[in-house]
C-alpha positions, 0 to 999 in steps of 0.5 A: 500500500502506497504511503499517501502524499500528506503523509508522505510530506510530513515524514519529509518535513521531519527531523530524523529524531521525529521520524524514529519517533513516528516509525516507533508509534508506527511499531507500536500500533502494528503490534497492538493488534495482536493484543487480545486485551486492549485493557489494563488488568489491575485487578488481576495482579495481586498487590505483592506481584505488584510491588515486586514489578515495581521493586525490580523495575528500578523505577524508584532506585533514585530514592536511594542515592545519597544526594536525596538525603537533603533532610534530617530528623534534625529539620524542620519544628515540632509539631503543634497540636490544637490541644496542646494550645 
């Protein structure tokens, strides 16, 4: 099938970062048809199989690098509480 001539000329037009980007949507919808489930399944992952996804991902292992530690038990002020007044 012949590319049509709009699209043609935007993918002319395009940076050579742009059209990777739009030859990987492009990947990306070809592949979606062979989905069964277009839906995301939340309800069938428990919470541990869950948080074990997440732990593995490495999504989160910035909040263990030393940098983050900026606060303390040192900062900030005792809190006050409304019947301590």
């Amino acid at each position: 099938m012949p590319i049509s001539k709009r699209l043609s000329q935007l993918l002319d037009n395009m940076a050579p970062p742009e059209r990777v980007e739009v030859e990987t949507f492009a990947a990306f919808v070809v592949a979606r048809r062979s989905l069964r489930n277009l839906s995301v399944l939340t309800d069938e992952i428990s919470t541990q199989e869950l948080m074990r996804l997440v732990m593995d991902s490495g999504s989160f292992d910035w909040l263990d690098a030393s940098c983050e530690d900026v606060y303390s038990s040192e900062d900030g002020e005792a809190v006050k509480w409304l019947s301590e007044s």
